[in-house]
SEVEX-456072 format. One record per atom (N, C-alpha, C): residue number from 1; x, y, z. Coordinates in steps of 0.2 Angstrom, whole numbers. Last residue first. Example, Ala and Ser with C-alpha at 12.3 -4.5 7.8 and 13.67 -1.06 7.14 Angstrom:
# residues 2
> nr east north up
> 2 64 -11 35 .
> 2 68 -5 36 .
> 2 64 0 39 .
> 1 66 -28 39 .
> 1 62 -22 39 .
> 1 66 -16 39 .
# end
This chain:
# residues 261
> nr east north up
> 261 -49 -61 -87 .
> 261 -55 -66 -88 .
> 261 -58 -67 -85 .
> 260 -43 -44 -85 .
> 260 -43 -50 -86 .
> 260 -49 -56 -86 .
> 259 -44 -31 -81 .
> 259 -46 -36 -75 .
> 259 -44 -41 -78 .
> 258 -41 -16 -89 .
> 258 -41 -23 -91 .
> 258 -40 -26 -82 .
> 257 -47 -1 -85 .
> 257 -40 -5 -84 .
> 257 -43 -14 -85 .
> 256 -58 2 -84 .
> 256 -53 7 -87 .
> 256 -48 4 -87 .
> 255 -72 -6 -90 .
> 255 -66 -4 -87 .
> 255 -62 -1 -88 .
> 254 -89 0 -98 .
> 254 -81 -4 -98 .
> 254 -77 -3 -95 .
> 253 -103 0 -89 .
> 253 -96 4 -91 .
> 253 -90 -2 -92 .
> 252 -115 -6 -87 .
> 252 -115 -4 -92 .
> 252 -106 0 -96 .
> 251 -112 -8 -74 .
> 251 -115 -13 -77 .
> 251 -115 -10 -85 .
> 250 -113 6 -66 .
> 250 -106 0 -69 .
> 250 -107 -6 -73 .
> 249 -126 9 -66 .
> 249 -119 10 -68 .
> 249 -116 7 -73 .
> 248 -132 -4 -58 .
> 248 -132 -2 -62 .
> 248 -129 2 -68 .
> 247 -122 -1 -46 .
> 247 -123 -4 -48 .
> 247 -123 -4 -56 .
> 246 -126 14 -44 .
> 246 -121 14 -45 .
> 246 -119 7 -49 .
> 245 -142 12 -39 .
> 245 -139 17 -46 .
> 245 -134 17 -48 .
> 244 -138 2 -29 .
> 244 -141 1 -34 .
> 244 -142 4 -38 .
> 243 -133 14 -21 .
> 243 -131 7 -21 .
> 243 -133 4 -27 .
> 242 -146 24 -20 .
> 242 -136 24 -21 .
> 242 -133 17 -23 .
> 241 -156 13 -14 .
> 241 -156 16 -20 .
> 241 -149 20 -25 .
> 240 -150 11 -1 .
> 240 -151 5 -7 .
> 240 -150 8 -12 .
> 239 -145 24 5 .
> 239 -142 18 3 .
> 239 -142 14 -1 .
> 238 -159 29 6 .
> 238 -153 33 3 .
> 238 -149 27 -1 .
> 237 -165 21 15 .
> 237 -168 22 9 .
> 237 -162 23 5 .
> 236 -156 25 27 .
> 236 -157 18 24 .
> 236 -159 21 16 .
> 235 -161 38 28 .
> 235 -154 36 26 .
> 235 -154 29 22 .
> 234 -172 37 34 .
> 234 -172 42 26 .
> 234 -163 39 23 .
> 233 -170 29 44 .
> 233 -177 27 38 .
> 233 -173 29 34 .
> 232 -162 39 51 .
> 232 -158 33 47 .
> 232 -165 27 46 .
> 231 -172 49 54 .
> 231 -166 50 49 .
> 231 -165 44 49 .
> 230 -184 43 60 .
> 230 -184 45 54 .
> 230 -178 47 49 .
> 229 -176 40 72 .
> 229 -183 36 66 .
> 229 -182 38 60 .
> 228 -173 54 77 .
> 228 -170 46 74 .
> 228 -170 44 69 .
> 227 -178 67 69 .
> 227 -180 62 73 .
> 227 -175 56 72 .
> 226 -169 82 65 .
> 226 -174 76 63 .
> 226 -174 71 68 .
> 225 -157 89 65 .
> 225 -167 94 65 .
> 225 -170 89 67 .
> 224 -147 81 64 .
> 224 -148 88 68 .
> 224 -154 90 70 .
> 223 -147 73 54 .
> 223 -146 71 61 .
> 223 -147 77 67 .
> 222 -146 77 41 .
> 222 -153 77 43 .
> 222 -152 76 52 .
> 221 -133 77 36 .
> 221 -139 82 34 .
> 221 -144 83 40 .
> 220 -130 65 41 .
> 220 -125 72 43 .
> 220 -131 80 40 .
> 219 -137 56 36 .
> 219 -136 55 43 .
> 219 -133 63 44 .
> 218 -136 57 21 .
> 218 -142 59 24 .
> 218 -140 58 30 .
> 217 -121 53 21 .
> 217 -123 61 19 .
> 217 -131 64 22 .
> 216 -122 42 25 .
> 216 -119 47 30 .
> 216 -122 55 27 .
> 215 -129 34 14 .
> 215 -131 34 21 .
> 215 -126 41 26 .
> 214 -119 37 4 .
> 214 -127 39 4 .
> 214 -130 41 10 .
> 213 -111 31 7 .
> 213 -109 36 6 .
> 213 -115 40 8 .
> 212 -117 17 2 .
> 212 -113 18 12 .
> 212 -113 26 12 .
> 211 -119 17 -7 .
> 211 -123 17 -6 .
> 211 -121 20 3 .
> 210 -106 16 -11 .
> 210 -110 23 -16 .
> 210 -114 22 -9 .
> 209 -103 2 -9 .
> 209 -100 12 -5 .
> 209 -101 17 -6 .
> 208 -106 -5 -19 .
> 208 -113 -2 -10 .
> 208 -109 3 -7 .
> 207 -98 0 -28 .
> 207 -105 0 -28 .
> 207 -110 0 -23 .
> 206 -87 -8 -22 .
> 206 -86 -1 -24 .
> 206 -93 0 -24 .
> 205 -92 -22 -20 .
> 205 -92 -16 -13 .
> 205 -91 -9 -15 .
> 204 -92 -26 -32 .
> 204 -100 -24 -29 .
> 204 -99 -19 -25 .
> 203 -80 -26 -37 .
> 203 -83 -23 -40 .
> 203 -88 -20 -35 .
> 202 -76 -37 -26 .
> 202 -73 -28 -25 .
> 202 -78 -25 -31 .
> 201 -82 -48 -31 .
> 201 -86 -45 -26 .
> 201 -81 -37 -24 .
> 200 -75 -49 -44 .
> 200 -82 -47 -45 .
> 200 -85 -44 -38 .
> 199 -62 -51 -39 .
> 199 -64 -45 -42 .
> 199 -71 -45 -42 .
> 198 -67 -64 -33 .
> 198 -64 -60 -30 .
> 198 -65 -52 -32 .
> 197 -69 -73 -44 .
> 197 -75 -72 -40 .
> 197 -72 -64 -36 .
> 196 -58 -73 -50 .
> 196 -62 -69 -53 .
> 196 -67 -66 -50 .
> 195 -48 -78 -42 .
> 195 -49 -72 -44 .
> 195 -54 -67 -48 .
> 194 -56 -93 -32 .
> 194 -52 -88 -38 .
> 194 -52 -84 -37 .
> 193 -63 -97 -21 .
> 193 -66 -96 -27 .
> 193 -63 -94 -34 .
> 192 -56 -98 -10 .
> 192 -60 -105 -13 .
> 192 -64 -105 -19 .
> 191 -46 -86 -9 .
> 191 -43 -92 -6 .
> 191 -48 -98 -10 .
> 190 -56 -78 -12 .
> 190 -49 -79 -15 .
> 190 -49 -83 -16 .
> 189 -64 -78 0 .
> 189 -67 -77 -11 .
> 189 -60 -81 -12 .
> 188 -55 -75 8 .
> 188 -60 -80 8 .
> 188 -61 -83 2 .
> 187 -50 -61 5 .
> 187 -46 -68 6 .
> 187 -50 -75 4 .
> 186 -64 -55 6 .
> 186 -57 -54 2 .
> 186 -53 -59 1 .
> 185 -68 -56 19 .
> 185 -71 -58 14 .
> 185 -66 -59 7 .
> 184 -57 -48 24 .
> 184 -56 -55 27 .
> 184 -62 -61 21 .
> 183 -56 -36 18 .
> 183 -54 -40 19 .
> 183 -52 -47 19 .
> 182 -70 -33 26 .
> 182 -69 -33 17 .
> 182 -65 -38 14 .
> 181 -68 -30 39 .
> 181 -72 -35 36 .
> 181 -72 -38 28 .
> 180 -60 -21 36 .
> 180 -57 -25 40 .
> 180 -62 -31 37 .
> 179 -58 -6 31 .
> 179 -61 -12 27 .
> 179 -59 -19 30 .
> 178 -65 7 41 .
> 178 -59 3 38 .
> 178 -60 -3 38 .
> 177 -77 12 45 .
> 177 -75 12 39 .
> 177 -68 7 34 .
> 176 -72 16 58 .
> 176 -79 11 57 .
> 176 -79 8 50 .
> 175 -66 26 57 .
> 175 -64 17 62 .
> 175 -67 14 56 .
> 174 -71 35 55 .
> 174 -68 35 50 .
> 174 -66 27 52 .
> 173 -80 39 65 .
> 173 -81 38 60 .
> 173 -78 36 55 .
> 172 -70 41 76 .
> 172 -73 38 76 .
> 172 -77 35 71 .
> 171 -62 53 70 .
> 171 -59 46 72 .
> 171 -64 40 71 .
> 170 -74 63 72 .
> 170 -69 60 65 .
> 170 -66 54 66 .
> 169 -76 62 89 .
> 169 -80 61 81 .
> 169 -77 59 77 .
> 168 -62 56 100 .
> 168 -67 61 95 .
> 168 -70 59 88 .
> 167 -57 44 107 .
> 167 -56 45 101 .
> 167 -57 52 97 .
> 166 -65 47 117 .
> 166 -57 46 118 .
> 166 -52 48 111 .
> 165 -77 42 114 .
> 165 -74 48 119 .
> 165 -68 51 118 .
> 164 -75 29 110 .
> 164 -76 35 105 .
> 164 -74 43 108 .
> 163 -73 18 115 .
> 163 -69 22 116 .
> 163 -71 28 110 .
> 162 -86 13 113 .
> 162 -84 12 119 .
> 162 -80 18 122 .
> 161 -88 12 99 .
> 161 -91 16 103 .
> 161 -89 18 108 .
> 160 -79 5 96 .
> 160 -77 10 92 .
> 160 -82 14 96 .
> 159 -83 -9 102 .
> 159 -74 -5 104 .
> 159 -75 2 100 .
> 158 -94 -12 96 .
> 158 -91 -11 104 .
> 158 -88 -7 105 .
> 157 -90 -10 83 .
> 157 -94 -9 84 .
> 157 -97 -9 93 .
> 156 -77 -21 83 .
> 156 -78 -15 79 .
> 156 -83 -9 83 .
> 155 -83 -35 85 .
> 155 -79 -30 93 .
> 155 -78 -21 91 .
> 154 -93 -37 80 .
> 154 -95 -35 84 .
> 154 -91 -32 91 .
> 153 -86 -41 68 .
> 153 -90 -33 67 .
> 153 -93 -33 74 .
> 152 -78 -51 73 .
> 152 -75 -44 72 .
> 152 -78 -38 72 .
> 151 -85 -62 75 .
> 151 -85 -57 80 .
> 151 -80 -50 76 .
> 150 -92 -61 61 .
> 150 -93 -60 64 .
> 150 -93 -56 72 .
> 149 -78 -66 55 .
> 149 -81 -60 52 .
> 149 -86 -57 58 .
> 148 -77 -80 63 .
> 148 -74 -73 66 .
> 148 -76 -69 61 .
> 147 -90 -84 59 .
> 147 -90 -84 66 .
> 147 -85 -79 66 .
> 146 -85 -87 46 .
> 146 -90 -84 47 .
> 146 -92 -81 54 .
> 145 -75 -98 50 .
> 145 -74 -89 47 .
> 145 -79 -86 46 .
> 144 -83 -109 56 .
> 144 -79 -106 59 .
> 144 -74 -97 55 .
> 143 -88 -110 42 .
> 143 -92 -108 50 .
> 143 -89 -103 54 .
> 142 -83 -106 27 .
> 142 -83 -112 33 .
> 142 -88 -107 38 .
> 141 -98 -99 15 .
> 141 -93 -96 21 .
> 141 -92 -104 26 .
> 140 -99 -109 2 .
> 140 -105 -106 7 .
> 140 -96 -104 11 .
> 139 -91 -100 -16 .
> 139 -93 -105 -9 .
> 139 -94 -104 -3 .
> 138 -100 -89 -24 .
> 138 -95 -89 -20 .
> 138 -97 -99 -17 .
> 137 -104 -87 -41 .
> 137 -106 -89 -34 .
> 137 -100 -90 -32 .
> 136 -101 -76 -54 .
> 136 -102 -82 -49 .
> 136 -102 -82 -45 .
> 135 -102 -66 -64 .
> 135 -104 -65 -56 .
> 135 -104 -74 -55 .
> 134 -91 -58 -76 .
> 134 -93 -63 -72 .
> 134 -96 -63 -66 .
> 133 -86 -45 -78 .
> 133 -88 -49 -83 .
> 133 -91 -56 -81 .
> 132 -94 -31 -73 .
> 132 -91 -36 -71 .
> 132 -91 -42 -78 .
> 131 -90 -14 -77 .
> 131 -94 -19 -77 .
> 131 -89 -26 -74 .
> 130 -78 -2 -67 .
> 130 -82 -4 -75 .
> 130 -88 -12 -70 .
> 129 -66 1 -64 .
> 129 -67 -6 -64 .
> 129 -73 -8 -68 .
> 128 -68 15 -64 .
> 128 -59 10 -65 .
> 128 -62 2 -65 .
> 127 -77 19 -62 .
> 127 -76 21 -67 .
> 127 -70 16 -71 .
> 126 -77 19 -49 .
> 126 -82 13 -52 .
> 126 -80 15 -58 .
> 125 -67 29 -45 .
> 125 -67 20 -44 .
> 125 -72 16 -49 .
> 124 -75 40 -48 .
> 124 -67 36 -53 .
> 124 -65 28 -51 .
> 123 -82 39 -41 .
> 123 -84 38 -45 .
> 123 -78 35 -50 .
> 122 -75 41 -26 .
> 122 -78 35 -27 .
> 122 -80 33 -37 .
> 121 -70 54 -30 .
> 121 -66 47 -28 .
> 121 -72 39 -29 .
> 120 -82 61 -30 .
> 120 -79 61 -37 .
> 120 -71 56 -36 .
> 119 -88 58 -18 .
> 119 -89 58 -25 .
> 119 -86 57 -29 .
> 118 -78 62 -9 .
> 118 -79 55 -9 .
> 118 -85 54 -16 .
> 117 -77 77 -11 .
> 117 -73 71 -13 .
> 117 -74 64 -14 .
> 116 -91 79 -7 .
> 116 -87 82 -12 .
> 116 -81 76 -16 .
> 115 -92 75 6 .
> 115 -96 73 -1 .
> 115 -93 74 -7 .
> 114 -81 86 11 .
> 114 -78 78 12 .
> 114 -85 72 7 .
> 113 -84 98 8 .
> 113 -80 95 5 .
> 113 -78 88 5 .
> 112 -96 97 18 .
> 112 -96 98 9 .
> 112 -89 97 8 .
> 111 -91 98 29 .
> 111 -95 91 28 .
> 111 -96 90 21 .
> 110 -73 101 29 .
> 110 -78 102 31 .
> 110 -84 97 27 .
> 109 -57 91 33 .
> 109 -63 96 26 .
> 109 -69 97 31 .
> 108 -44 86 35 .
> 108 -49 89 41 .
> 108 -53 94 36 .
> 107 -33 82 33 .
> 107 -34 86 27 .
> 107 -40 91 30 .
> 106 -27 70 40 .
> 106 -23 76 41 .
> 106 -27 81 39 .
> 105 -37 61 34 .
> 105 -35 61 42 .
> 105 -33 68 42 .
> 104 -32 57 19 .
> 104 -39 60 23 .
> 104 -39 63 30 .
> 103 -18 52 24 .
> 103 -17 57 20 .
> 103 -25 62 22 .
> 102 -24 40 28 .
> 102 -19 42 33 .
> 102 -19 50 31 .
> 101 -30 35 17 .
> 101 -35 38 25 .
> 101 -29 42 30 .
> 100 -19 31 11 .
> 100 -27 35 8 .
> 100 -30 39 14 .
> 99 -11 22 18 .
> 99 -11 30 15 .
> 99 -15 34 15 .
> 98 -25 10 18 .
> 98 -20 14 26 .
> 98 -18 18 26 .
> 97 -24 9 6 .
> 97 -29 9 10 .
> 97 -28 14 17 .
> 96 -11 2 3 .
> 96 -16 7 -1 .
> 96 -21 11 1 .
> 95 -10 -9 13 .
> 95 -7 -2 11 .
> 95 -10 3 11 .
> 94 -20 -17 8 .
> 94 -20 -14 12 .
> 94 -15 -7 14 .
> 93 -15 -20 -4 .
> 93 -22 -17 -5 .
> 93 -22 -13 3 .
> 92 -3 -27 -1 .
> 92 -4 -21 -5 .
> 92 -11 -15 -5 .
> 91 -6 -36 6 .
> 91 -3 -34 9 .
> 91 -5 -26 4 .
> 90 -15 -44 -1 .
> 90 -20 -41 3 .
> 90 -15 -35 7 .
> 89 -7 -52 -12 .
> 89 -11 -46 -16 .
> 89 -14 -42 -9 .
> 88 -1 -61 -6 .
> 88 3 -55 -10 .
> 88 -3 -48 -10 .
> 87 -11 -70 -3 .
> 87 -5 -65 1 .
> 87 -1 -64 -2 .
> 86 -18 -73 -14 .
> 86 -20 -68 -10 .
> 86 -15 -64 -7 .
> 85 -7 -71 -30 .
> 85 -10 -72 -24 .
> 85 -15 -71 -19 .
> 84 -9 -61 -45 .
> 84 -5 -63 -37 .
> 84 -10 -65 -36 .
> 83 -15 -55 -56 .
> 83 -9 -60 -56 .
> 83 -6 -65 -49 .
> 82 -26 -49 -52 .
> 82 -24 -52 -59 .
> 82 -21 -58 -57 .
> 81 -26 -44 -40 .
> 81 -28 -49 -39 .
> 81 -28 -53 -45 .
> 80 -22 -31 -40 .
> 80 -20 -35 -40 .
> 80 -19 -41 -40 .
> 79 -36 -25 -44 .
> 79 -31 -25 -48 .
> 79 -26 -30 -48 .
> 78 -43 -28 -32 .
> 78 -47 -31 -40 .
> 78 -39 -29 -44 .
> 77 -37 -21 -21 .
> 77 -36 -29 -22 .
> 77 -40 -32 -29 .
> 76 -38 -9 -27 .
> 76 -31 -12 -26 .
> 76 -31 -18 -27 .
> 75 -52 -8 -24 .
> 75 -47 -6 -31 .
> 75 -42 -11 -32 .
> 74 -54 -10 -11 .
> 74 -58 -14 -16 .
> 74 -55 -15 -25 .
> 73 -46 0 -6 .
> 73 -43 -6 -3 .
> 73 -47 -11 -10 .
> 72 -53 13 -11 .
> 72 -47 11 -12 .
> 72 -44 5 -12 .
> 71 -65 11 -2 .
> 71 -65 10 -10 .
> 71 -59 10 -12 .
> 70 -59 13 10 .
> 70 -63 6 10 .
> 70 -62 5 0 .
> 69 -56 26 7 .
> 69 -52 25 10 .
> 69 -53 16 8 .
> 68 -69 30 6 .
> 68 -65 34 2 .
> 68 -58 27 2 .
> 67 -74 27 21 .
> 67 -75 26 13 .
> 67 -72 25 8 .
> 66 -68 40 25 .
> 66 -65 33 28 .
> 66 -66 28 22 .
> 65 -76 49 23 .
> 65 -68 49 23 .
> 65 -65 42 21 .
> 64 -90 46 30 .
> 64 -87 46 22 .
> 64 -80 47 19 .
> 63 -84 46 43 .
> 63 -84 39 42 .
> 63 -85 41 32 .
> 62 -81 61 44 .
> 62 -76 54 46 .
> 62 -78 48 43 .
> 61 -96 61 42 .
> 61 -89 67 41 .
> 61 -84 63 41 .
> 60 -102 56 55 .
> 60 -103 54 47 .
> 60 -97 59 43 .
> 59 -96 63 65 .
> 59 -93 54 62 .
> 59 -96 54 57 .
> 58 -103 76 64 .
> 58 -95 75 64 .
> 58 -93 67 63 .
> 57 -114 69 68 .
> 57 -114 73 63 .
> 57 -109 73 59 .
> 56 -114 65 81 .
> 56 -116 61 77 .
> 56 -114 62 68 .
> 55 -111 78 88 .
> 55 -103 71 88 .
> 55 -106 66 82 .
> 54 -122 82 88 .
> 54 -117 85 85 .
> 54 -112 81 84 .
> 53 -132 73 92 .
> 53 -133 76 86 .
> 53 -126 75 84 .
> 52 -125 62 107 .
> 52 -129 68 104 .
> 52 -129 69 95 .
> 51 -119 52 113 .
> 51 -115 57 111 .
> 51 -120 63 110 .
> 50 -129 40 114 .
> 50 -124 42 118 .
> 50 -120 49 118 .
> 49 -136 41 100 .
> 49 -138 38 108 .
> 49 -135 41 113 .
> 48 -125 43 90 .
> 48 -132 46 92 .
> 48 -133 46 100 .
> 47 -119 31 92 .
> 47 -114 37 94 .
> 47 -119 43 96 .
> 46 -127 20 88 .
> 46 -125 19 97 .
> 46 -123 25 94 .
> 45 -129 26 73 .
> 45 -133 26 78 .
> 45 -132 26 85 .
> 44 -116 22 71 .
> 44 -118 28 69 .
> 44 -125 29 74 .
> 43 -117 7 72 .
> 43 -113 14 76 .
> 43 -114 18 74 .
> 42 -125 5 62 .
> 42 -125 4 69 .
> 42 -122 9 71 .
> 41 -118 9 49 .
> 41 -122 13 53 .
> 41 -126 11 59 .
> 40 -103 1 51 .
> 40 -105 8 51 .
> 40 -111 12 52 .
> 39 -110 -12 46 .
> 39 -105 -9 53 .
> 39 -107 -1 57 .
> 38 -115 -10 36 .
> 38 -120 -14 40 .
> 38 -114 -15 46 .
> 37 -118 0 25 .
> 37 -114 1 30 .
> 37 -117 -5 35 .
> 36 -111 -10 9 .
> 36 -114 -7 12 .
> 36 -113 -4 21 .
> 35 -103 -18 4 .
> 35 -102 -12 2 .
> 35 -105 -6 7 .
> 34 -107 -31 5 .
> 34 -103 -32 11 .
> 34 -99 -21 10 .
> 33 -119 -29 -5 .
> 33 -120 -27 2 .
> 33 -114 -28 6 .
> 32 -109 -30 -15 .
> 32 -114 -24 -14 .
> 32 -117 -24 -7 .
> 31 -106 -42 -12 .
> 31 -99 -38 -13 .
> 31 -103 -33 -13 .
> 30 -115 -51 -16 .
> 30 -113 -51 -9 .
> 30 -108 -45 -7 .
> 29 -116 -48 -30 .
> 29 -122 -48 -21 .
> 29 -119 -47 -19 .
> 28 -104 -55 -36 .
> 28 -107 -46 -37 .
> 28 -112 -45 -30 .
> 27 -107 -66 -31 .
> 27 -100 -63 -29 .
> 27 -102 -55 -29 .
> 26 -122 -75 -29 .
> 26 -115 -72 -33 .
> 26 -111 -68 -29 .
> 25 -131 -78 -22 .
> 25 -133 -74 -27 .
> 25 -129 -73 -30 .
> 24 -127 -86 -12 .
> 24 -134 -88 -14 .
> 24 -135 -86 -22 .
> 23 -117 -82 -6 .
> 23 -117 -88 -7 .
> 23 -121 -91 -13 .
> 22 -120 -68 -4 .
> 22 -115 -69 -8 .
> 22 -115 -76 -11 .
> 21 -130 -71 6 .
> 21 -132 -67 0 .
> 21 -125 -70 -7 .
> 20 -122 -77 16 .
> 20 -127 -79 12 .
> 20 -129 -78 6 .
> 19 -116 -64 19 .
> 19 -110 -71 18 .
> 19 -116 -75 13 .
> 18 -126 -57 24 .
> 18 -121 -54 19 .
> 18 -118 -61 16 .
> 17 -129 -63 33 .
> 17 -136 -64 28 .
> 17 -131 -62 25 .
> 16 -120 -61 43 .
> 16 -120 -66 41 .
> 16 -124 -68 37 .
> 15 -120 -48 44 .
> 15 -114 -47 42 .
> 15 -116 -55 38 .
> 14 -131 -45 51 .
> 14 -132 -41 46 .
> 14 -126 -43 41 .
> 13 -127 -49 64 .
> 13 -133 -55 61 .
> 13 -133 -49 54 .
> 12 -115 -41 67 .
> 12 -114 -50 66 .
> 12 -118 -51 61 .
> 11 -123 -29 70 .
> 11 -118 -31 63 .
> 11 -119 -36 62 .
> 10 -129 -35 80 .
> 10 -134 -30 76 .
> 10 -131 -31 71 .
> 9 -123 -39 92 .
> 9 -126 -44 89 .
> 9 -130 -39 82 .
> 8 -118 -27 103 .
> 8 -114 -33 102 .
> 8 -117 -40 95 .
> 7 -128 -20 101 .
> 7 -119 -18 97 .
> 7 -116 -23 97 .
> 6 -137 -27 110 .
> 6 -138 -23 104 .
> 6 -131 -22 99 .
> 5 -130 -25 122 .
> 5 -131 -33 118 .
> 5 -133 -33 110 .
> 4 -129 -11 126 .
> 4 -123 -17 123 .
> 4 -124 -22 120 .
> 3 -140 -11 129 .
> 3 -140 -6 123 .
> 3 -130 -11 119 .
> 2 -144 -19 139 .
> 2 -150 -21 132 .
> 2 -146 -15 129 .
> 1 -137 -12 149 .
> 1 -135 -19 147 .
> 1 -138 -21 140 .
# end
């Protein structure tokens, strides 16, 4: 029962200092941490618990796939977000997104190959969208959408372990990854902040993917010899500072593709 309640409230309360941070500090914040695995490595953790090393090892394998997959949707909807709408622009991005991983699914790479790729995909990304020209503040999340951000990362986060058996490792990792919550942030920005705010927060999340990316490679490395504690310590670490080198980055790169104002 205390391993459920855990899954059921560990994202949420991780999801809703997200919403704040964005509030607080800008759209680029919030969009680096909403980048981050604050889904994904809960569960990567319950899969440990329950599964073992091996299954653990195998979803981080899937869930950097999936990444891959989450940085596309961040792309698509900064691009299209020039001109259109939200509802125009979420249908495409999703798309986009749902291929991508569809096309990852079938390719079944081993653990070097799947670092391999999500490197030099994720890097074309940040590569594609460059610096941000504007961070402004989002406005604070209604409640009531903050609440369902919330319960979604906690049925994500249930339901992806629950049925993880069912699913097998790669599936399971790759779930986790799918920019559900992105999304819905996605709209949000949109829908109260403009486009601009918008683009700037797909900026950040390409740049906490580096950092998401980070966390699996040290979870899939180290999950086998190493203690708990100590792999996703060594992960966590991994993340911020990925995250943060990439930021960084991009802060210095010009766009590949004109964003607009």
């Amino acid at each position: 029962m205390l391993l459920l309640v855990a899954k059921a409230l560990f994202a949420p309360i991780l999801l809703a200092a997200c919403a704040f941070a964005a509030h607080r500090w800008g759209a680029l914040v919030g969009g680096w941490l909403l980048g981050l695995p604050l889904v994904s490595g809960p569960v990567s953790y319950f899969l440990l618990v329950e599964h073992g090393s091996g299954f653990a090892e195998s979803a981080a394998r899937g869930t950097i796939l999936g990444m891959v997959g989450a940085g596309v949707f961040c792309v698509a909807y900064a691009l299209v977000a020039r001109s259109r709408p939200w509802w125009q622009t979420l249908p495409v991005a999703a798309c986009a997104a749902v291929s991508v991983m569809a096309v990852l699914l079938q390719m079944h790479p081993d653990f070097a190959a799947a670092v391999l790729l999500a490197v030099l995909l994720l890097g074309t990304m940040a590569a594609v969208l460059g610096r941000s020209q504007t961070d402004a503040g989002v406005p604070s999340a209604r409640l009531h959408t903050l609440f369902i951000r919330m319960a979604i990362a906690s049925a994500v986060v249930v339901g992806v372990t629950l049925a993880s058996t069912q699913l097998g490792s790669q599936m399971s990792g790759m779930l986790t990854a799918i920019p559900v919550i992105s999304s819905i942030a996605a709209v949000s920005t949109h829908r109260s902040a403009g486009s601009g705010s918008v683009r700037a927060l797909m900026r950040g999340a390409v740049a906490g993917l580096w950092g998401g990316a980070a966390f699996f490679v040290v979870v899939g490395l180290l999950v086998a010899g190493s203690a708990p504690g100590l792999t996703y310590l060594a992960a966590t670490t991994a993340a911020v500072a990925a995250a943060g080198a990439c930021g960084g980055a991009m802060a210095h790169l010009r766009p590949r593709v004109a964003l607009g104002p």
